[in-house]
C-alpha positions in Angstrom: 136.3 42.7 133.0 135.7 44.0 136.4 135.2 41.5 137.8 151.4 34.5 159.4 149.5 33.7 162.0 148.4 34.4 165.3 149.1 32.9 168.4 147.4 32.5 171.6 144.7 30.7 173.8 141.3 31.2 173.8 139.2 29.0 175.5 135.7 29.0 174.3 132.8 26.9 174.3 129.5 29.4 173.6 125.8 28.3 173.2 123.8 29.4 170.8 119.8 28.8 170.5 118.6 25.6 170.9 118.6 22.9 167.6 116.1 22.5 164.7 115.4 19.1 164.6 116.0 17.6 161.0 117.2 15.3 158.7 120.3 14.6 156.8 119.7 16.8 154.1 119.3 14.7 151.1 120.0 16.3 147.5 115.8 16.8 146.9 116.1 18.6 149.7 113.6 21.8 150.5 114.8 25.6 150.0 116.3 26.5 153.6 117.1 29.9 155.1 121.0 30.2 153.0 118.7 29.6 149.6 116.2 31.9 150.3 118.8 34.2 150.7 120.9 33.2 148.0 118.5 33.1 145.2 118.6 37.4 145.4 122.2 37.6 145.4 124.3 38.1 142.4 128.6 38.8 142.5 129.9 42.0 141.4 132.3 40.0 139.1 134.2 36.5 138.6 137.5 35.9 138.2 139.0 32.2 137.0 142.0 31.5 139.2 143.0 28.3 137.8 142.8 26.0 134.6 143.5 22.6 135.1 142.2 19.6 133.1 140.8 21.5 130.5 138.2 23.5 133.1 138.3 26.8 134.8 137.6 27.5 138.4 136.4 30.7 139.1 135.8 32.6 142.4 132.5 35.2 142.6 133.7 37.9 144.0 131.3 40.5 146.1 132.6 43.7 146.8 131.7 46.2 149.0 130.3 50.0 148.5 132.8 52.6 147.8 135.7 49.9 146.4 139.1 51.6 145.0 141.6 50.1 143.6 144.0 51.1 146.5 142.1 49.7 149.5 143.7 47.0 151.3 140.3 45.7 152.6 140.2 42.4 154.3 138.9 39.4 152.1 136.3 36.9 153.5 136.5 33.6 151.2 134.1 30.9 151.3 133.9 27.3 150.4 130.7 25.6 149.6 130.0 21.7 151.4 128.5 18.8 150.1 130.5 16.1 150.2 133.3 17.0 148.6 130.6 15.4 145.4 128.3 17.9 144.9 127.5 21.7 146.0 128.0 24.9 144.9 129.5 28.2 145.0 126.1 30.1 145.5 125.3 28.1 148.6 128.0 30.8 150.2 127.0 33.7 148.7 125.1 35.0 152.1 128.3 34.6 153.6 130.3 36.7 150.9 127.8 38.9 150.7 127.4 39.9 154.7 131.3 40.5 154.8 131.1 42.7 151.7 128.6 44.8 153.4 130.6 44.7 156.7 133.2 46.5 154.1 135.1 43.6 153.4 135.9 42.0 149.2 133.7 38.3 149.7 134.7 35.7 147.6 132.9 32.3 146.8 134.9 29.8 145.4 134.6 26.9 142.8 136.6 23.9 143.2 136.6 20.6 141.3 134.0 18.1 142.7 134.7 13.8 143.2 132.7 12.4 140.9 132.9 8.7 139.2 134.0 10.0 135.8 136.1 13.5 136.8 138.9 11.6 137.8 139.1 13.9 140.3 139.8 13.3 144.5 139.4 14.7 147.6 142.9 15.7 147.4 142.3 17.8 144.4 139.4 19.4 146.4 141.9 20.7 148.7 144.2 21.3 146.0 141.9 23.7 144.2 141.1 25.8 148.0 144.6 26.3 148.4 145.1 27.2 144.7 142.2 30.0 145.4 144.1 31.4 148.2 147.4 32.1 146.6 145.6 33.6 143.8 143.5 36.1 145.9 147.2 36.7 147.9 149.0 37.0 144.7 147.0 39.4 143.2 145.8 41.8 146.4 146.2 44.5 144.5 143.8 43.7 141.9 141.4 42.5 144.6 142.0 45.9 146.7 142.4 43.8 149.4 145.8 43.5 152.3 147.1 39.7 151.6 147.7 39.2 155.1 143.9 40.0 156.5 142.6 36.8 154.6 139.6 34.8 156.5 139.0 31.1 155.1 135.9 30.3 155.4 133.7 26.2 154.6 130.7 24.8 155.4 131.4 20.6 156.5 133.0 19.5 152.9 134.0 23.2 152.7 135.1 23.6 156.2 137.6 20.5 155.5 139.0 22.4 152.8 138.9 25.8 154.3 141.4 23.6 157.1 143.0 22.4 154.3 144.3 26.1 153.1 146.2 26.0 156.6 147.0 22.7 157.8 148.0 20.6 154.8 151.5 21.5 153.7 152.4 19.6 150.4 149.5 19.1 149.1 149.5 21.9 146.4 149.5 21.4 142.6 152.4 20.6 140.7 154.3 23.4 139.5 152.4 26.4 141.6 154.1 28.7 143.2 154.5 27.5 147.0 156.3 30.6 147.9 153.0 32.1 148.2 151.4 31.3 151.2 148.5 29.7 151.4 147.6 30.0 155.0 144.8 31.9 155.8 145.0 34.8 158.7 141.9 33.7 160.3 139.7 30.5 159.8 135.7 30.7 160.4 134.1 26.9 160.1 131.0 25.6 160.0 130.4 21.9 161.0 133.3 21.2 159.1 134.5 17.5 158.1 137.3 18.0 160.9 138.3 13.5 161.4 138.6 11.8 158.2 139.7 8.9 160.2 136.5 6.5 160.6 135.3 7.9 163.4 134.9 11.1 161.6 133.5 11.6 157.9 135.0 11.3 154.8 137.3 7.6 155.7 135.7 5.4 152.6 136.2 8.4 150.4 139.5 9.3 150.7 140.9 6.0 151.2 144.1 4.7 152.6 145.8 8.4 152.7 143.1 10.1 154.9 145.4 10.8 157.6 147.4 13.1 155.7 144.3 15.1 154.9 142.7 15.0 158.2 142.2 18.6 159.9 142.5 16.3 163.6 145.6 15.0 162.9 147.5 17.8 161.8 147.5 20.5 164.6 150.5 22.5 165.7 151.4 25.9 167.0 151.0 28.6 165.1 147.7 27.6 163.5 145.2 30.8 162.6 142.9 31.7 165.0 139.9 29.4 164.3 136.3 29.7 165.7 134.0 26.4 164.8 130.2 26.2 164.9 128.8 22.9 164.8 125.8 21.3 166.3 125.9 18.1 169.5 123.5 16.2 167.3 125.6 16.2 164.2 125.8 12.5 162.8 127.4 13.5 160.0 130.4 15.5 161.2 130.9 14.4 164.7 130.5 16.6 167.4 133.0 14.8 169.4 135.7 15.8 166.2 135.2 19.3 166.7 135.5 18.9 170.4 138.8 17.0 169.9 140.1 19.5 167.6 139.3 22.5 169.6 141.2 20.7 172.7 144.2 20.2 170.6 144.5 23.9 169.3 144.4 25.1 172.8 146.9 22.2 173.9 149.7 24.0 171.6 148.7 27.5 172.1 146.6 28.6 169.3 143.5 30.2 169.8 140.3 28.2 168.8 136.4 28.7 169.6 134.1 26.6 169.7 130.3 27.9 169.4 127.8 25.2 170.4 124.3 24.7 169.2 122.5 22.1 171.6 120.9 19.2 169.7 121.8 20.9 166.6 121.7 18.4 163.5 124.3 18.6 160.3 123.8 21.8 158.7 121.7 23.3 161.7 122.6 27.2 161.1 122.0 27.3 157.7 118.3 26.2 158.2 116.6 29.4 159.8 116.8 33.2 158.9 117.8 33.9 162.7 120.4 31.1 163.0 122.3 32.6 160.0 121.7 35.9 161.7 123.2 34.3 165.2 126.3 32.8 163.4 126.9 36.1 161.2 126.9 37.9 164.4 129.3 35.9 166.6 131.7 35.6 163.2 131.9 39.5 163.4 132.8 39.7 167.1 135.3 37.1 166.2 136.9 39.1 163.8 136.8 42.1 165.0 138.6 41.0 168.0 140.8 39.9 165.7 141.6 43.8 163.9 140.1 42.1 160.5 136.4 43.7 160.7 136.4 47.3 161.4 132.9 47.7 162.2 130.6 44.9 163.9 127.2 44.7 161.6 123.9 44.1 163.5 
């Protein structure tokens, strides 16, 4: 089938266009901008990186024009939101679709979902995203990819778990290989689930152990450089959380953006064609500043 870290202090809070007024999006709701695009997209291959209670998780892997088997490309992965209860891997595929054209290997990835009869828990969630990044490390060669230019990548559920990946030592499943590092080189987040502590999102969920799964409460130095976009009007994700964590990545010395959208509701960038094109285009100048996009895509 075809199918560690960087130090340093960046201060930044960037404006991007003004918000789109809207809703919480509800699961009936309408086709945005990320669908539209979606809905034409289709991976080059998948891969299963993990069996566990009888299920595969697989990652979709898009990869870009001219791919050998010797490159050591950089490797964009992307985690879907929703909750950590519903969502999906295609909602990313713009995402891992624009690196792979930028000439990076994109990869969406499938994790288990918390649903009343899966047994499963927001801990597993983050289990399964740091299960995904050992794998793509593990097997770099296979991906053509170099295992230390890896950029996590979530949307709010799937921002907490792209956090997760870097910030929540221990919580790994039994018997994998911890050797293997699971901790991204960069970290790109949109509106991510950043306080599970009940003035965040996520508190009833997770229960009595949120704090050991809570992004806010476990910075230190030597955290990945991190850039956030997230909107002043988001109810859902605190703003304020994303403020707080930005402050306290710059407090230790690790470099950490935040891009603001004014007014901008839950969800706000994936809404319009131009405010995927705005976020896309500020990710790029983030990584390239970083050495882990070669060339800057317009």
């Amino acid at each position: 089938m075809k199918r560690i870290m960087f130090p340093g202090i960046c201060a930044g809070i960037l404006f991007l266009a003004p918000a789109i007024a809207n809703a919480q999006a509800a699961k009936t709701r309408a086709p945005d901008a990320v669908d539209e695009i979606s809905a034409k997209l289709e991976p080059a291959r998948t891969v299963v990186y993990k069996k566990i209670g009888g299920r595969e998780l697989r990652l979709d892997v898009f990869e870009p024009e001219g791919m050998k088997p010797a490159d050591r490309r950089s490797c964009f992965i992307t985690i879907h939101g929703g909750g950590w209860v519903n969502g999906a891997p295609r909602r990313q595929y713009p995402f891992a679709d624009h690196f792979a054209r930028a000439g990076m290997v994109g990869i969406s990835v499938e994790y288990r979902l918390v649903k009343p009869d899966s047994g499963s828990t927001v801990f597993d969630c983050v289990k399964d995203g740091r299960s995904a990044v050992r794998y793509v490390r593990t097997h770099a060669s296979d991906f053509g990819i170099d295992p230390q230019k890896i950029i996590v990548n979530g949307g709010s559920a799937g921002g907490h778990v792209a956090a997760g990946t870097a910030l929540f030592d221990g919580v790994d499943e039994a018997g994998e290989d911890t050797s293997v590092s699971s901790v991204p080189n960069a970290l790109v987040l949109f509106f991510p689930v950043i306080d599970t502590s009940k003035e965040g999102y996520g508190n009833s969920k997770i229960g009595g152990r949120w704090q050991e799964i809570s992004p806010l409460h476990h910075v230190r130095p030597g955290v990945p450089p991190t850039i956030i976009f997230h909107g002043t009007g988001d109810t859902t994700t605190p703003f304020k959380g994303a403020q707080a964590f930005r402050d306290a990545m710059l407090k230790v010395g690790n470099r950490c953006e935040l891009v603001v959208n004014d007014g901008g509701a839950h969800g706000y960038l994936m809404r319009k064609q131009e405010l995927v094109k705005e976020t896309l285009a500020r990710t790029d100048t983030f990584l390239a500043s970083l050495g882990l996009l070669k060339e800057i895509t317009q």
